[in-house]
C-alpha positions in Angstrom: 170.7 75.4 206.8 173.1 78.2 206.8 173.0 81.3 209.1 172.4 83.4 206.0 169.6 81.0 205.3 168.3 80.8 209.3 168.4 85.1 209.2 166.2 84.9 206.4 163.9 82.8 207.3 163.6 84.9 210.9 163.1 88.3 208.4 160.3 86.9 206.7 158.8 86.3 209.9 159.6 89.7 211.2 160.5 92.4 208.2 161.2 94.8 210.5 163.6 93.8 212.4 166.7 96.2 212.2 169.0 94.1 214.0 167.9 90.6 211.9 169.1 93.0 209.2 171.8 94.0 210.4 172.7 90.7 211.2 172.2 89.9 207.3 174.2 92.3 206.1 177.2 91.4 208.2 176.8 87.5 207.4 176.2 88.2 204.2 179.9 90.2 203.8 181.6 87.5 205.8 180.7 85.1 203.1 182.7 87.0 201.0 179.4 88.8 198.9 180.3 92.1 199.2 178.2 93.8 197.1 175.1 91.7 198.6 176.2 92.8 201.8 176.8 96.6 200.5 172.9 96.3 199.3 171.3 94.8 202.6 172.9 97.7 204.4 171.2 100.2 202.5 167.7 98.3 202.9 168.2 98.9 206.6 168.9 102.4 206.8 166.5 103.4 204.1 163.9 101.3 206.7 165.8 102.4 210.0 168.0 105.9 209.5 168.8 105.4 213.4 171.0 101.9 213.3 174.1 103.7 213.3 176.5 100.8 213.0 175.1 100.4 209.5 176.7 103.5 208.6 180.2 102.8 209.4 180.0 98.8 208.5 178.4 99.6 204.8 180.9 102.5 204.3 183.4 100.2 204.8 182.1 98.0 202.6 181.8 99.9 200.1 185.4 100.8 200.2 186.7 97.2 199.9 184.7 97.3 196.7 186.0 100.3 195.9 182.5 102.6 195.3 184.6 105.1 197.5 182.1 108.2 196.6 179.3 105.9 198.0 181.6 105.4 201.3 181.9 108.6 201.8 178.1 109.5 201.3 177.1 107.1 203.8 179.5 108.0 206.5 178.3 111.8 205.9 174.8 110.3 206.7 175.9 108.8 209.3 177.2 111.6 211.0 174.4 113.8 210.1 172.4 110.8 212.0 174.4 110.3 214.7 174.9 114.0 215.6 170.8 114.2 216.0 170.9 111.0 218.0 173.6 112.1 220.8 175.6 109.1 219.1 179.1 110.4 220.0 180.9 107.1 219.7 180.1 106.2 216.3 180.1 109.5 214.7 183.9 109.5 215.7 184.2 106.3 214.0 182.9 107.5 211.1 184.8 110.5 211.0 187.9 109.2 211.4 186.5 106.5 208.5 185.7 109.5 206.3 188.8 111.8 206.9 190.7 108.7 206.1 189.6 108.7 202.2 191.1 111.7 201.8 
């Protein structure tokens, strides 16, 4: 069983668990399915708007697929999040991620 397959099974279990989700999403782009990956990050923030790695990790993988407009949405949401959650750390990260597109 792969670990995709082993974080599945565990989400079944337990839909609503952000980091499980999380976990998918970044599994799921180190297998080289970005646009899988792309989609699994937006099912977690649509479910959990507060896991603020999701922002910056799904905005930049939707740059290596080259939906840049999508990027820069979602790091925009993520700052807007992070700001309200006193998550200075990562919404640096994402706007250094965002003032980099230009």
């Amino acid at each position: 069983m792969s670990r995709i397959d082993t974080i599945k099974n565990l989400l079944e279990q337990d839909p609503g668990n952000s980091r499980m989700r999380y976990m998918l999403a970044m599994e799921t782009a180190n297998s080289g399915d970005l646009a899988g990956a792309a989609k699994v990050y937006e099912e977690l923030l649509a479910t959990d708007p507060n896991y603020n790695a999701a922002y910056f990790h799904g905005g930049q993988t939707l740059e290596k697929l080259g939906r840049i407009e999508e990027a820069r949405a979602i790091y925009e949401r993520g700052i807007d999040a992070t700001t309200r959650n006193g998550d200075g750390h990562t919404r640096s990260e994402l706007q250094g991620a965002l003032s980099s597109l230009g």
